[in-house]
C-alpha positions in Angstrom: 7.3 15.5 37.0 8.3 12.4 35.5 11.8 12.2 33.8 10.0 11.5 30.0 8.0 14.5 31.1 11.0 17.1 31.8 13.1 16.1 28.7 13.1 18.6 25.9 11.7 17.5 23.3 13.7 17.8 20.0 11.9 19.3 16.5 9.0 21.3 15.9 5.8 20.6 17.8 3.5 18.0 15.7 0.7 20.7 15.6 3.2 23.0 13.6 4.5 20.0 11.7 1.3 19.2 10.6 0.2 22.8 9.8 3.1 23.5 7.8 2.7 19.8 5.7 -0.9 21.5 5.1 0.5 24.8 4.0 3.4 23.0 1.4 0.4 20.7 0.3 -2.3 23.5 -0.6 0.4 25.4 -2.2 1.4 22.7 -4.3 -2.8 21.9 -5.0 -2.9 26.0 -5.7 -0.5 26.6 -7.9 -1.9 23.6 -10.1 -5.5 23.5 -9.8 -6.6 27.2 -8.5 -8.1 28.2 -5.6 -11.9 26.4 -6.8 -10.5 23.2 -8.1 -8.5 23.0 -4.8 -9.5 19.8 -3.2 -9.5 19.6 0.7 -10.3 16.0 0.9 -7.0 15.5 -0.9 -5.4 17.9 0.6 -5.7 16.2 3.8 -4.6 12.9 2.3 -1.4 14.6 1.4 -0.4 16.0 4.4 -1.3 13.5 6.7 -4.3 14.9 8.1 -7.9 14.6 8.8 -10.2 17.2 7.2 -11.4 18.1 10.2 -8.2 19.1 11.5 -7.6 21.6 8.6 -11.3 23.3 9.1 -9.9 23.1 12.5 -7.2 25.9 11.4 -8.9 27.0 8.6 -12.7 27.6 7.9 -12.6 27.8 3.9 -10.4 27.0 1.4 -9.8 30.3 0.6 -8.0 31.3 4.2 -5.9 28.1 3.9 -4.7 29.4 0.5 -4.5 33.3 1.9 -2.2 31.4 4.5 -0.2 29.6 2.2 0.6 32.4 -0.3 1.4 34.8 2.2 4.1 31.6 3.9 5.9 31.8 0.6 5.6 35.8 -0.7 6.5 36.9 2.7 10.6 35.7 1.9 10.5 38.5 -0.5 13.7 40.6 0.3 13.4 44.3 2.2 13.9 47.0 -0.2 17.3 49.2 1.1 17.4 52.9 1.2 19.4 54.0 -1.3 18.4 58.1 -1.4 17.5 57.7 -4.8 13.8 57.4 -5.5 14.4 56.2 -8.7 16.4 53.1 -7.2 14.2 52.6 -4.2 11.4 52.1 -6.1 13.1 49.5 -8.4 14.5 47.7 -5.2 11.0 47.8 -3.8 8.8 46.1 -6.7 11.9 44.0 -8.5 12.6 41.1 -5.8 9.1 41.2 -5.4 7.9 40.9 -9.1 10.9 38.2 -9.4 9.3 36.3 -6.7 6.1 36.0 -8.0 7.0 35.1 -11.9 9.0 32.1 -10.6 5.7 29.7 -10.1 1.7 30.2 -11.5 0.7 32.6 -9.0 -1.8 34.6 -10.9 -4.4 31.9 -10.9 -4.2 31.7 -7.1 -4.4 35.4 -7.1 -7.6 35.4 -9.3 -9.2 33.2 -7.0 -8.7 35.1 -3.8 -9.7 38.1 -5.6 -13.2 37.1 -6.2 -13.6 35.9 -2.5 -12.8 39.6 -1.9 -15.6 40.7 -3.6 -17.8 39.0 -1.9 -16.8 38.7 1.6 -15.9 42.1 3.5 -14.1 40.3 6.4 -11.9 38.3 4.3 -11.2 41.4 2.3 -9.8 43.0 5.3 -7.6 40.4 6.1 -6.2 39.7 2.6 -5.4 43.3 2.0 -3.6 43.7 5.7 -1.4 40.6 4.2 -0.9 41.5 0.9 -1.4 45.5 0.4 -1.1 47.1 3.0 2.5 45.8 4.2 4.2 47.0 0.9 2.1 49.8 0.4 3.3 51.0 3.6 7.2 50.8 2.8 6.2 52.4 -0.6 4.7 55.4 1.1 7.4 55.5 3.2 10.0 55.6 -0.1 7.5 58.2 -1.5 7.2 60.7 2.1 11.2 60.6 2.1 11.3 61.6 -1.7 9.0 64.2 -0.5 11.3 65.4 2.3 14.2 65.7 -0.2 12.9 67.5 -2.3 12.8 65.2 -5.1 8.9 65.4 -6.1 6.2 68.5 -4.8 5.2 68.1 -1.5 0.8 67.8 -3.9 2.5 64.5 -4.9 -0.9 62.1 -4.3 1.1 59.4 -3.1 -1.9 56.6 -2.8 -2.6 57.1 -6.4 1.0 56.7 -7.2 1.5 53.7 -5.7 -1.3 52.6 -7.7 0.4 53.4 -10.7 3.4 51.6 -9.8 1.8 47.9 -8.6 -1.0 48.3 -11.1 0.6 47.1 -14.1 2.5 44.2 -12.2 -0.7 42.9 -11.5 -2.3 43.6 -14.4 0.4 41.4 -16.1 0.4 38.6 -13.3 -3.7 38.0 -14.0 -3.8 38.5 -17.7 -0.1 37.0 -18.6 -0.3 39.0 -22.0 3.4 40.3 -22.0 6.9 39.3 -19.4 6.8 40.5 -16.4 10.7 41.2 -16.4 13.3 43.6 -14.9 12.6 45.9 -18.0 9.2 46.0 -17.5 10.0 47.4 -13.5 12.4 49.8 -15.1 9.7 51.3 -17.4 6.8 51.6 -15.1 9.5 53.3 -12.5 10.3 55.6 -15.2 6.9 56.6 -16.6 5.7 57.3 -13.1 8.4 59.0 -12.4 8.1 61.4 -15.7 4.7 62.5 -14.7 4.9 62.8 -11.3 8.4 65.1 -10.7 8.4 68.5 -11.7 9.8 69.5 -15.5 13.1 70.5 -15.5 13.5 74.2 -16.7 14.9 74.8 -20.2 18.2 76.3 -20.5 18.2 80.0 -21.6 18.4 81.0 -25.0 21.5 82.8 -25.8 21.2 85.2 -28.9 24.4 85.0 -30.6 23.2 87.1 -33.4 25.3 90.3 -34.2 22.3 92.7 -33.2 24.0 95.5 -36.3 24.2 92.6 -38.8 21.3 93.6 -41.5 
């Protein structure tokens, strides 16, 4: 082993240099362009790269942007257990709703969502990525609330969590109305209105005097 050989080399490998100039680049192409009017040609030319190394990595256009959306929405911050289902759901979908209002997301999202449709092994990756983590720490929030005591054991927790994301995306693709902190608040409440049980009416107390005519 020669002594250039058994220095350590300082930095990131240039493989993962490269890839992660690719990933800022397509992000940057994504967020202005869309997932169809994403260039690779110029993606390449932007990072550095030949084209061939990015189908190298990535066979379609629409894994390198699964890639790069997942890079940046996967910094959204773990929601705490608080014992309150109320607040556990708001820590759950705010940071993550705040996260994706700060740039153009939806357009990206649009376009990932019709390669969805259309390709049942890139659905199955896309929804490990981007479903089925955060459905699985809001069934966990759910199952707890459960265990508490603070909905029925029926509760149909899949449909729930439906009802809850939902109307974040709904917003995010159609852009109609904010997508704020209020917004979270409501839909937490609503859901939560139809799904816990009614809380019994206090007894009526007769105070009429019963010999009174």
């Amino acid at each position: 082993m020669t002594e250039a050989s058994a220095t350590v080399r300082r930095g990131r490998p240039r493989n993962e240099k490269a890839r992660e100039a690719i990933l800022d680049v397509a992000m940057g192409a994504l967020l202005a362009h869309g997932v169809a009017a994403m260039n690779m040609d110029v993606v390449a030319a932007a990072a550095g790269v030949s084209k061939a190394t990015i189908y190298r990595w990535w066979p379609s256009k629409e894994t390198l942007a699964m890639d790069a959306l997942y890079r940046t929405w996967e910094s959204a911050p773990a929601a705490p257990d608080t014992g309150s289902l109320r607040d556990d759901l708001r820590n759950l979908l705010w940071p993550w709703t705040e996260l994706i209002t700060r740039r153009p997301y939806g357009r990206v999202i649009a376009g990932l969502l019709g390669q969805v449709l259309t390709d049942p092994d890139f659905a199955l990756t896309y929804r490990a990525r981007f479903l089925d983590q955060r459905r699985d720490h809001g069934r966990m929030i759910l199952q707890e609330a459960i265990a508490r005591g603070e909905i029925p054991a029926r509760t149909r927790i899949e449909t729930v969590l439906d009802m809850l994301y939902g109307p974040i995306y709904h917003r995010l693709m159609h852009g109609h109305a904010p997508l704020d902190r209020a917004f979270v608040d409501d839909i937490v409440d609503i859901v939560l209105d139809g799904i816990r049980p009614p809380t019994k009416p206090e007894p009526c107390h007769d105070t009429t005097d019963p010999e009174t005519p």
